[in-house]
PQR file with spaces between the fields and no chain letter, atoms N, CA, C, O and H, PARSE charges and radii, in Angstrom:
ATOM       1  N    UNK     1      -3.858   -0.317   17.040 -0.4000 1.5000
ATOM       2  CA   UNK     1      -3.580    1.091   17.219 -0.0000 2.0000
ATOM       3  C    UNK     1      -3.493    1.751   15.861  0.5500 1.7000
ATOM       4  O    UNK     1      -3.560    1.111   14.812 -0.5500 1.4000
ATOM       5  N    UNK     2      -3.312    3.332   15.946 -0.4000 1.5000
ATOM       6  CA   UNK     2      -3.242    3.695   14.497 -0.0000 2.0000
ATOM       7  C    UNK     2      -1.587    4.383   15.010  0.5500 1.7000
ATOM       8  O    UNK     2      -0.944    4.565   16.044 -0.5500 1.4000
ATOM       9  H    UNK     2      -3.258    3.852   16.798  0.4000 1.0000
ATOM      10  N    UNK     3      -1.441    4.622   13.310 -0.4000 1.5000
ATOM      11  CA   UNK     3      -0.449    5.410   12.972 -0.0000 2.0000
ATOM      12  C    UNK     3      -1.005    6.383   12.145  0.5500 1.7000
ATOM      13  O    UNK     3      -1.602    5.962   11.154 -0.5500 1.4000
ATOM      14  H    UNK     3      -1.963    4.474   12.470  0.4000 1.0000
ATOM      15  N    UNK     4      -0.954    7.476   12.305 -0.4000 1.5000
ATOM      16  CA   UNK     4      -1.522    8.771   11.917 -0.0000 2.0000
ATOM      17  C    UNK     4      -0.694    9.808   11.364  0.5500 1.7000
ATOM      18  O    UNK     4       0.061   10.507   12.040 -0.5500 1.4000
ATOM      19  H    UNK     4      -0.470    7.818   13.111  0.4000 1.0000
ATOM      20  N    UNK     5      -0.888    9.914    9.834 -0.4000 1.5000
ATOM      21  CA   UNK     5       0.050   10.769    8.664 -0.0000 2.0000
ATOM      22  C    UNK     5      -0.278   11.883    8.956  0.5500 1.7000
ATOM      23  O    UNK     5       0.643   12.699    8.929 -0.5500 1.4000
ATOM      24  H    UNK     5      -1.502    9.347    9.284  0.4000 1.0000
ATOM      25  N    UNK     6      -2.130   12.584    9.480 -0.4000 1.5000
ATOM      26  CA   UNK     6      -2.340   13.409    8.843 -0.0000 2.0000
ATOM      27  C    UNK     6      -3.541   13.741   10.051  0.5500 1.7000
ATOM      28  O    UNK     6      -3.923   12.785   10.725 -0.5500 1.4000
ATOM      29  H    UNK     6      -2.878   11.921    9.501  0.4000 1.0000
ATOM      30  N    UNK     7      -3.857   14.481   10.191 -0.4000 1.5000
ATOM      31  CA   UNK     7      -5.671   15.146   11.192 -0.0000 2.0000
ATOM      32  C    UNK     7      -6.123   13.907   10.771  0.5500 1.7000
ATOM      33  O    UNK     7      -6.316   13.440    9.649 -0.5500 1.4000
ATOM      34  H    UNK     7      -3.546   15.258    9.644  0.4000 1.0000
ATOM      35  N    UNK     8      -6.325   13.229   12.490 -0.4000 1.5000
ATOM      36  CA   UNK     8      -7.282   12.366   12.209 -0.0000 2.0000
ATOM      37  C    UNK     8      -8.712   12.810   13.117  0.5500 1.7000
ATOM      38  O    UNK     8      -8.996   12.054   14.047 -0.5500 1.4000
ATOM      39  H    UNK     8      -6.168   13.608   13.402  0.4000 1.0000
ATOM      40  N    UNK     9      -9.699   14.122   12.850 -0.4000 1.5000
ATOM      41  CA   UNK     9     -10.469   14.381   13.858 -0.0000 2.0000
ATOM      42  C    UNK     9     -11.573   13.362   14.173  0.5500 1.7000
ATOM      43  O    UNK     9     -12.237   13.517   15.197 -0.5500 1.4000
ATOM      44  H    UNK     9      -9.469   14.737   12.095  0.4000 1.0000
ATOM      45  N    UNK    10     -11.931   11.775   12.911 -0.4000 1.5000
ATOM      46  CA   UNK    10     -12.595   11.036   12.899 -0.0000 2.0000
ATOM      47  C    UNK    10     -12.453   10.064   14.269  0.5500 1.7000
ATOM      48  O    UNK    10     -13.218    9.203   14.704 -0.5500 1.4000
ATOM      49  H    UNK    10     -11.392   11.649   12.079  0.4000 1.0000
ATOM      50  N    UNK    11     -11.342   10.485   14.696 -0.4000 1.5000
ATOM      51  CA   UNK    11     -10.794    9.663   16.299 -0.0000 2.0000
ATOM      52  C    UNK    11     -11.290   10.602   17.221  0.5500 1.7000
ATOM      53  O    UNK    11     -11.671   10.030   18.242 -0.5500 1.4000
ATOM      54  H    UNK    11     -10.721   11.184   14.343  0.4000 1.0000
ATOM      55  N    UNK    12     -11.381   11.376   17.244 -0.4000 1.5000
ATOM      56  CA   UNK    12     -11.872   12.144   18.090 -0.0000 2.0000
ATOM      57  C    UNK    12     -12.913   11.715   18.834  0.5500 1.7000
ATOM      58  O    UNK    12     -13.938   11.377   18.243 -0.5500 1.4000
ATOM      59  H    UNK    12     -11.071   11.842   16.415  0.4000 1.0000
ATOM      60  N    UNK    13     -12.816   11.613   20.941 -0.4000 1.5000
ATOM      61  CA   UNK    13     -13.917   10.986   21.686 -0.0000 2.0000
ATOM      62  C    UNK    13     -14.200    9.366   21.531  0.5500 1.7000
ATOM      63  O    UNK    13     -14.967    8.716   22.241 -0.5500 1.4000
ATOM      64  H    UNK    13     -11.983   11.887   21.422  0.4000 1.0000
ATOM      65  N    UNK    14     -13.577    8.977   20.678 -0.4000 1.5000
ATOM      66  CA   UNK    14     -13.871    7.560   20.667 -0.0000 2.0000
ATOM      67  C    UNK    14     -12.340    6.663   20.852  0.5500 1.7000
ATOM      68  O    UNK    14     -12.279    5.434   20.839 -0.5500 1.4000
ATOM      69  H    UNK    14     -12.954    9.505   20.101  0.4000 1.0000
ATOM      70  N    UNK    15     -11.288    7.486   21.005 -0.4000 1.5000
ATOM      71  CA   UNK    15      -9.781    7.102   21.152 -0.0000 2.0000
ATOM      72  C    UNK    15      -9.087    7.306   22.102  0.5500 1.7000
ATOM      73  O    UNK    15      -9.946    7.840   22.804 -0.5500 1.4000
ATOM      74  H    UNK    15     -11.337    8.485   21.015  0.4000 1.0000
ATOM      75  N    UNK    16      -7.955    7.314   22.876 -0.4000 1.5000
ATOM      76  CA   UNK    16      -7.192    8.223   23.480 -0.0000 2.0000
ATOM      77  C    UNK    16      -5.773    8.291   22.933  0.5500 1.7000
ATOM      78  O    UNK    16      -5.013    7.345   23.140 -0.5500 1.4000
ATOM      79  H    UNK    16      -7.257    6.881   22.306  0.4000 1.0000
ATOM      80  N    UNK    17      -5.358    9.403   22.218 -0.4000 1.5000
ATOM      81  CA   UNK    17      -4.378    9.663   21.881 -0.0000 2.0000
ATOM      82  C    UNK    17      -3.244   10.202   22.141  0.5500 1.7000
ATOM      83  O    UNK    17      -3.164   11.420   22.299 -0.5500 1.4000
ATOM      84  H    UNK    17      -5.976   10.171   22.050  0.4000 1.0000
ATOM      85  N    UNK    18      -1.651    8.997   22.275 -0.4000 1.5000
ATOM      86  CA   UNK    18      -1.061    9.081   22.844 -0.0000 2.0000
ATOM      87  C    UNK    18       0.771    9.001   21.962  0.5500 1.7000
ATOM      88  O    UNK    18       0.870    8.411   20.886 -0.5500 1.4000
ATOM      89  H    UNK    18      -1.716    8.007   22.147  0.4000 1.0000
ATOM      90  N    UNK    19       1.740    9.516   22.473 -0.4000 1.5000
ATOM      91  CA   UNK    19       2.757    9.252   21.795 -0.0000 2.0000
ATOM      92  C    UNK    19       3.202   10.163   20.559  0.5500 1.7000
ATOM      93  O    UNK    19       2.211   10.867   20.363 -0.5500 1.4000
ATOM      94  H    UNK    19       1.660    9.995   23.347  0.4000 1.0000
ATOM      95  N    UNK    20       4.186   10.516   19.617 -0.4000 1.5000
ATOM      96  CA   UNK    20       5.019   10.897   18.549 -0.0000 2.0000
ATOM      97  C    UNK    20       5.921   10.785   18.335  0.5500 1.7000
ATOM      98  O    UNK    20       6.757   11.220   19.127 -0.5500 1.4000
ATOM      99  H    UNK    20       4.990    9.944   19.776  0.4000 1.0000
ATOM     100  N    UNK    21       6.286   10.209   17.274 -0.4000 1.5000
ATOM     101  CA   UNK    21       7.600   10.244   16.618 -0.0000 2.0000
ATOM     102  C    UNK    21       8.275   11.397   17.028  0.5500 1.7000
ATOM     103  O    UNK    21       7.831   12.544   16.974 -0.5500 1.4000
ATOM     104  H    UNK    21       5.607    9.856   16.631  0.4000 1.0000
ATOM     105  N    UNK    22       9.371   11.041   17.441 -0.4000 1.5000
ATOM     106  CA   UNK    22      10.809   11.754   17.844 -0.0000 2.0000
ATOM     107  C    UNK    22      12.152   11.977   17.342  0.5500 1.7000
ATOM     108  O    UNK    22      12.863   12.973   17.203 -0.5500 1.4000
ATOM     109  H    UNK    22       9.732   10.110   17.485  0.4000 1.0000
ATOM     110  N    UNK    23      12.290   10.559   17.081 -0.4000 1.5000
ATOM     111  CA   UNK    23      13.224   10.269   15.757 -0.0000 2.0000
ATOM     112  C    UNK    23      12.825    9.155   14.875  0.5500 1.7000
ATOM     113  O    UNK    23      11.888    8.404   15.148 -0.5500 1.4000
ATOM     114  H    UNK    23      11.712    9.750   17.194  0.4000 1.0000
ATOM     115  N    UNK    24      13.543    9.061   13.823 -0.4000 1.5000
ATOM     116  CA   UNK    24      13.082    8.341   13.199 -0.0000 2.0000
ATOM     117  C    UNK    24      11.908    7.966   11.937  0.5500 1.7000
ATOM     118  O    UNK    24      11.461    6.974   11.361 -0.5500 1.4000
ATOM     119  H    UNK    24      14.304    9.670   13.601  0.4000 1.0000
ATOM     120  N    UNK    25      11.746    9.463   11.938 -0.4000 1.5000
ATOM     121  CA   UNK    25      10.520    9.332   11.184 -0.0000 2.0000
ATOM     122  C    UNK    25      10.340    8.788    9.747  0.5500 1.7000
ATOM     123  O    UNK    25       9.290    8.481    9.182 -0.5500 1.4000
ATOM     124  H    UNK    25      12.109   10.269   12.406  0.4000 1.0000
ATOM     125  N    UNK    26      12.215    8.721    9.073 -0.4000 1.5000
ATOM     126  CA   UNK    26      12.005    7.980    7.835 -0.0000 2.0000
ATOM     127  C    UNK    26      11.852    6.635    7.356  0.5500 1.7000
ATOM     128  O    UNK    26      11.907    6.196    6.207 -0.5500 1.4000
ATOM     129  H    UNK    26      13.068    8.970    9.532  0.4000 1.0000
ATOM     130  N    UNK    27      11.598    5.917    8.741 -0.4000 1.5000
ATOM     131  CA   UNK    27      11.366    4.757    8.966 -0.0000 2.0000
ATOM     132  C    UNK    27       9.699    4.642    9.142  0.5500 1.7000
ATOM     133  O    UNK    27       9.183    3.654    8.619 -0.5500 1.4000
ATOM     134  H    UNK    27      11.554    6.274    9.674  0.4000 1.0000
ATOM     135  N    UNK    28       8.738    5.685    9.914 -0.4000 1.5000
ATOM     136  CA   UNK    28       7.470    5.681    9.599 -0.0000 2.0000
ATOM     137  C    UNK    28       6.789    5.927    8.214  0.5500 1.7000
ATOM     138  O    UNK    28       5.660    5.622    7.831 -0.5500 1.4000
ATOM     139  H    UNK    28       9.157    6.487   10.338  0.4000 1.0000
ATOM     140  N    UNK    29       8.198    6.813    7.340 -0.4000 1.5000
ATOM     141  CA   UNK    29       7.447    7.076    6.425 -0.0000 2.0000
ATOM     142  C    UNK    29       7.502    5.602    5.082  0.5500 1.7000
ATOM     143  O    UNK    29       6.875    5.545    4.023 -0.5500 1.4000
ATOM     144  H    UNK    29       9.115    7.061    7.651  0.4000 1.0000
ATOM     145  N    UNK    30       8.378    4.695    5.605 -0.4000 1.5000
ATOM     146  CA   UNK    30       8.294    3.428    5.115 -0.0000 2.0000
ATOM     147  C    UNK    30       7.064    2.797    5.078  0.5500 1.7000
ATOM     148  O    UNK    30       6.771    2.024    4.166 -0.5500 1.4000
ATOM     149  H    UNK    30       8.887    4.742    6.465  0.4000 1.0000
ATOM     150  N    UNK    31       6.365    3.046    5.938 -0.4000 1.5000
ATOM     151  CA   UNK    31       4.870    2.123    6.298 -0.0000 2.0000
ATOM     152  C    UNK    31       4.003    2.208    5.297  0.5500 1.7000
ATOM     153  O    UNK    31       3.731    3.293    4.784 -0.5500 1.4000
ATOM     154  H    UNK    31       6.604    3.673    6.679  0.4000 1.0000
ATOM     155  N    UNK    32       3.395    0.907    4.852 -0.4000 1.5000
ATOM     156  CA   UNK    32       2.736    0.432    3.717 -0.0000 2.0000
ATOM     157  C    UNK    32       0.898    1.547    3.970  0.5500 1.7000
ATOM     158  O    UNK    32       0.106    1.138    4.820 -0.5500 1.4000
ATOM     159  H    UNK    32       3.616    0.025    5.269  0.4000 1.0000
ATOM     160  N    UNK    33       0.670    2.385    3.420 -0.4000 1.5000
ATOM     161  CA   UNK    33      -0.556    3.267    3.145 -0.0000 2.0000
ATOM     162  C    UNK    33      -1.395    2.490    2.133  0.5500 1.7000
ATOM     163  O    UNK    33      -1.033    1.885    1.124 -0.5500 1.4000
ATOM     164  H    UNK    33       1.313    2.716    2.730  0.4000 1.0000
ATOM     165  N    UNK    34      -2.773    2.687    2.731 -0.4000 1.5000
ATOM     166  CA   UNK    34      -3.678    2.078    1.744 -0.0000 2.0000
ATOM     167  C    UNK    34      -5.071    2.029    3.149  0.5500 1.7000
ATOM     168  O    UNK    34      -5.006    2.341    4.338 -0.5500 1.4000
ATOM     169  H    UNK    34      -3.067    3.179    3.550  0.4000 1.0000
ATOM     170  N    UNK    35      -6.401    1.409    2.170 -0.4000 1.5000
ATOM     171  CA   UNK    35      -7.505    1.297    3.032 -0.0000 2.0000
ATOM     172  C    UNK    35      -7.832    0.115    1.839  0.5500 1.7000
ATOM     173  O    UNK    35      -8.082    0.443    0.679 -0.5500 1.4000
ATOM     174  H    UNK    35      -6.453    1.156    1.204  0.4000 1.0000
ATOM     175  N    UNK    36      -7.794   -1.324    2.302 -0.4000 1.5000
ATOM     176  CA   UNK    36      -6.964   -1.577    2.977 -0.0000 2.0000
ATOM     177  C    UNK    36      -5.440   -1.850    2.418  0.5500 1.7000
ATOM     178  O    UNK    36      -5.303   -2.293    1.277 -0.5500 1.4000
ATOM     179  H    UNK    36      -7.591   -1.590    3.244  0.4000 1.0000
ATOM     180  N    UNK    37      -4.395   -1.600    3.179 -0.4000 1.5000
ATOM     181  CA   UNK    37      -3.483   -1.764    2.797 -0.0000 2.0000
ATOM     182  C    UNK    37      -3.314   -3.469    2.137  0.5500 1.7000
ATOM     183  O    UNK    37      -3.534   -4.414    2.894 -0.5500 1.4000
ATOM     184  H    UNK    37      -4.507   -1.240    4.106  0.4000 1.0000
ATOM     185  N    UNK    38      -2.948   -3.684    0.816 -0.4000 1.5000
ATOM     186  CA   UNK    38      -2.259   -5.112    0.208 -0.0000 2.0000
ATOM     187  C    UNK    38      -0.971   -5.665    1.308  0.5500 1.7000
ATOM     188  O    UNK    38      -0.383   -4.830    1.996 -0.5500 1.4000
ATOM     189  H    UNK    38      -2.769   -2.917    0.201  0.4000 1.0000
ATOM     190  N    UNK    39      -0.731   -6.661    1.362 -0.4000 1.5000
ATOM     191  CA   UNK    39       0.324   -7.009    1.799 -0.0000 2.0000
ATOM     192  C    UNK    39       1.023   -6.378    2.385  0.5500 1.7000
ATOM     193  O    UNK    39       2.095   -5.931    1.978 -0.5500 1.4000
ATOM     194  H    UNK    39      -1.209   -7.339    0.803  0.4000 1.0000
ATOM     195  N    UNK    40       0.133   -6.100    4.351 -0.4000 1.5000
ATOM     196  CA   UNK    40       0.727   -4.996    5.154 -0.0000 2.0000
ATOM     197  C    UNK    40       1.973   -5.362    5.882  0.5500 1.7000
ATOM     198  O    UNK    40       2.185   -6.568    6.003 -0.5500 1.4000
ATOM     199  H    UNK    40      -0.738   -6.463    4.681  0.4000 1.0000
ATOM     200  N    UNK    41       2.823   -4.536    6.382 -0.4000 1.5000
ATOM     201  CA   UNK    41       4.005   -4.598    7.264 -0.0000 2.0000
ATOM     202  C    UNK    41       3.570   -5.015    8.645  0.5500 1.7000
ATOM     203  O    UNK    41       2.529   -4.707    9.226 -0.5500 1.4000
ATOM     204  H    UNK    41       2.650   -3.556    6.284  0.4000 1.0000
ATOM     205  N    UNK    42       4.490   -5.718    9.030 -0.4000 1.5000
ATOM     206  CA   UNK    42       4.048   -5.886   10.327 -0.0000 2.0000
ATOM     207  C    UNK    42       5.009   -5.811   11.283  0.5500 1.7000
ATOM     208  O    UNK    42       6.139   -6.268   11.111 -0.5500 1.4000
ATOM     209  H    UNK    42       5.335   -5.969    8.558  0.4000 1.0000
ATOM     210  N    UNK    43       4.487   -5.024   12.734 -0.4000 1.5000
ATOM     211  CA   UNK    43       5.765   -5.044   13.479 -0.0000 2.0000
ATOM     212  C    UNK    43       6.442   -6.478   14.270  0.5500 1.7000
ATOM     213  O    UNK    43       5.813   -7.451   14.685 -0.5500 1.4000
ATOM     214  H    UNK    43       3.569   -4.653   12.874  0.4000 1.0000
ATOM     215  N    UNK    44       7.448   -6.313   14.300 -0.4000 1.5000
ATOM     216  CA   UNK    44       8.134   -7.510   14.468 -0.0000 2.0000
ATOM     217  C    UNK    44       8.826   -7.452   15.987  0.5500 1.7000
ATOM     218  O    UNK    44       9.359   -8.437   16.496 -0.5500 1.4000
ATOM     219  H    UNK    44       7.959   -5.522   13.962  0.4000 1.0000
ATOM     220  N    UNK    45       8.732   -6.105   16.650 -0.4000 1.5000
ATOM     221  CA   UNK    45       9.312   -5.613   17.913 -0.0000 2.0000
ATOM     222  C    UNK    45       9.025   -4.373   18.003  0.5500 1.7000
ATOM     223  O    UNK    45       9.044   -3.528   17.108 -0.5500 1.4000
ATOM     224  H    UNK    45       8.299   -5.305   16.235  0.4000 1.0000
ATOM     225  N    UNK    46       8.687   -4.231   19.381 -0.4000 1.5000
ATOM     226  CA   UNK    46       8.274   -2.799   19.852 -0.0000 2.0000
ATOM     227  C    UNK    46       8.449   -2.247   21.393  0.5500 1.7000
ATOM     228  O    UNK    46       7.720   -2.710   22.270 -0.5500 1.4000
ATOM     229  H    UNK    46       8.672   -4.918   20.108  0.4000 1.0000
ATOM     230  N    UNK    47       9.164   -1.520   21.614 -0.4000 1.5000
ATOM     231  CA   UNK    47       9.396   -1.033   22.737 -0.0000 2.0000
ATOM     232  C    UNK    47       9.088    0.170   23.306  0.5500 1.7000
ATOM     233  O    UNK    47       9.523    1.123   22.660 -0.5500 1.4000
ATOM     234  H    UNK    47       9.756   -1.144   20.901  0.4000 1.0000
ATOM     235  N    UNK    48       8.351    0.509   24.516 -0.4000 1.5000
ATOM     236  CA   UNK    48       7.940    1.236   25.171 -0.0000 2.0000
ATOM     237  C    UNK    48       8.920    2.335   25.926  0.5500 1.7000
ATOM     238  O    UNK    48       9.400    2.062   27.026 -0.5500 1.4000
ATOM     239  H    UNK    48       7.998   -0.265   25.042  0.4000 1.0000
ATOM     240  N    UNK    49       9.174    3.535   25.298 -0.4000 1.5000
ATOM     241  CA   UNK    49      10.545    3.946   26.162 -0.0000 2.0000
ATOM     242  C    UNK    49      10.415    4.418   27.505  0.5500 1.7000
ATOM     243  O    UNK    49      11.227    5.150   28.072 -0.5500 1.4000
ATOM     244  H    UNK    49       8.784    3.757   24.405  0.4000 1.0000
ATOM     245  N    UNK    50       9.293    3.937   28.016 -0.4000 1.5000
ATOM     246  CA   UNK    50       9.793    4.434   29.468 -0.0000 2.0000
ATOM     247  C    UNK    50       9.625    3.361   30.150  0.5500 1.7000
ATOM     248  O    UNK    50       9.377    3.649   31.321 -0.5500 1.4000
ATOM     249  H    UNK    50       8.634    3.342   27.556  0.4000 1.0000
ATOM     250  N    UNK    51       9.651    1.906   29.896 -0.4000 1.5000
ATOM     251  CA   UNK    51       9.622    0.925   30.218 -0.0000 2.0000
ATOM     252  C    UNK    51      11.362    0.472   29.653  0.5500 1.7000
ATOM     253  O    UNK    51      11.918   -0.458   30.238 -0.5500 1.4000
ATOM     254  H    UNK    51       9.852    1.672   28.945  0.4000 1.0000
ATOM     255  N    UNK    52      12.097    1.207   28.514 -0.4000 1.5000
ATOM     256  CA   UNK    52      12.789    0.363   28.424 -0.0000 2.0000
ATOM     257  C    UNK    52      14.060    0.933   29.697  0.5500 1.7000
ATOM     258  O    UNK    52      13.874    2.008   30.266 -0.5500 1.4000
ATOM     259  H    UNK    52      11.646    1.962   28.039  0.4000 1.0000
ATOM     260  N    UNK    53      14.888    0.359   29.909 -0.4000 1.5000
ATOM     261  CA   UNK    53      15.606    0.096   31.015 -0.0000 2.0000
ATOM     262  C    UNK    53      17.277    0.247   30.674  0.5500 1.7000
ATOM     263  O    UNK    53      18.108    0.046   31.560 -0.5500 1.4000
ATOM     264  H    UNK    53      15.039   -0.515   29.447  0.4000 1.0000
């Protein structure tokens, strides 16, 4: 999936784009940037909030 800083119109028709940050965002802005990113982060847990319970 992506995480998206900025207009990504290059997704456009070839994606379906879903979801936004709500809270939390100084924790997205932690995420390692680059093409390709060196020694990327990786998620370690992830939860769906309308699945979570």
């Amino acid at each position: 999936f992506f995480i998206c800083f900025d207009e990504a119109a290059f997704l456009n028709r070839q994606y379906t784009v879903w979801g936004q940050v709500i809270e939390g965002m100084e924790n997205v802005d932690k995420i390692k940037r680059g093409e390709p990113v060196q020694d990327p982060d990786k998620i370690v847990s992830l939860k769906v909030a309308a699945d979570v319970k």
